[in-house]
N, C-alpha and C positions, 0 to 999 in steps of 0.2 A: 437458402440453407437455414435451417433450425437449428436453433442452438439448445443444447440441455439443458434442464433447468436446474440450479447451483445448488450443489448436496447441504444440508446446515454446518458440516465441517469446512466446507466452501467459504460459505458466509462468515464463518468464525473466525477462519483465518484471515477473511479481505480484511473484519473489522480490526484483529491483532497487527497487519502489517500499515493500516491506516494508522491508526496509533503511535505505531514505533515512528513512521514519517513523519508526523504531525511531534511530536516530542523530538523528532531529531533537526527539525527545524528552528524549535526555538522560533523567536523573536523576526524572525527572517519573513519577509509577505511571501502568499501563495507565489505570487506574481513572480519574483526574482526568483524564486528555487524552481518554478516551472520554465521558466524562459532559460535558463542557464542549465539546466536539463535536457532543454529543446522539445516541449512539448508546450501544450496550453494551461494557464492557469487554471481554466474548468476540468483538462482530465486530471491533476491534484487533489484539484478539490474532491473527485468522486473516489475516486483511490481513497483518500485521506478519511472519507464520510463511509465507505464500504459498498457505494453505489455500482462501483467498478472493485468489485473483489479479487478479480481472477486477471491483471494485467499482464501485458505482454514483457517476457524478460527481460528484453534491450531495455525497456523503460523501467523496471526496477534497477538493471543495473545501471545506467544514468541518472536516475536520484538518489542510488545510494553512494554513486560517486563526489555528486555533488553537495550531499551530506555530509560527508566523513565517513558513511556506515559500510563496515564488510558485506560480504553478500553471505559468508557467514552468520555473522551476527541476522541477517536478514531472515535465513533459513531459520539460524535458531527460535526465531521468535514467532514465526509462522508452522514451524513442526507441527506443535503441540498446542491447538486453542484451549484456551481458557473453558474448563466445564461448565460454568455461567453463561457463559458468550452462545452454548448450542444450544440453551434454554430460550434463549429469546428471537 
């Protein structure tokens, strides 16, 4: 299978929802918010770094359980990228 290659609103957004993760994290290691997630600390980290933009929703909605964050607030922040963010 081929997979598509990620539109730059694509990219914009992985980089705004790595963000919001990585800030709702706080102080907390990769480690513990990915394990109590139930995933790996390396798939956070690519999430978190925008390496992995486009994740599967069980697993947004599992860290943002484990955050405290709505999936609300999740959408909101991923809507609409940042017009900087599709320049780069």
């Amino acid at each position: 299978m081929v997979r598509t290659p990620l539109t730059p609103l694509e990219r914009a957004r992985g980089l705004q929802l790595g963000a919001l993760l990585r800030g709702a994290r706080g102080e907390r290691s990769i480690g513990h918010v990915a394990i109590a997630a139930g995933l790996s600390p390396e798939t956070l980290r690519k999430i978190e770094t925008g390496r992995a933009p486009t994740p599967a929703f069980f697993t947004i909605a599992a860290l943002a359980l484990e955050l405290g964050l709505s999936l609300d607030e999740v959408a909101a922040v991923c809507a609409l990228p940042d017009p900087d963010a599709l320049s780069a």
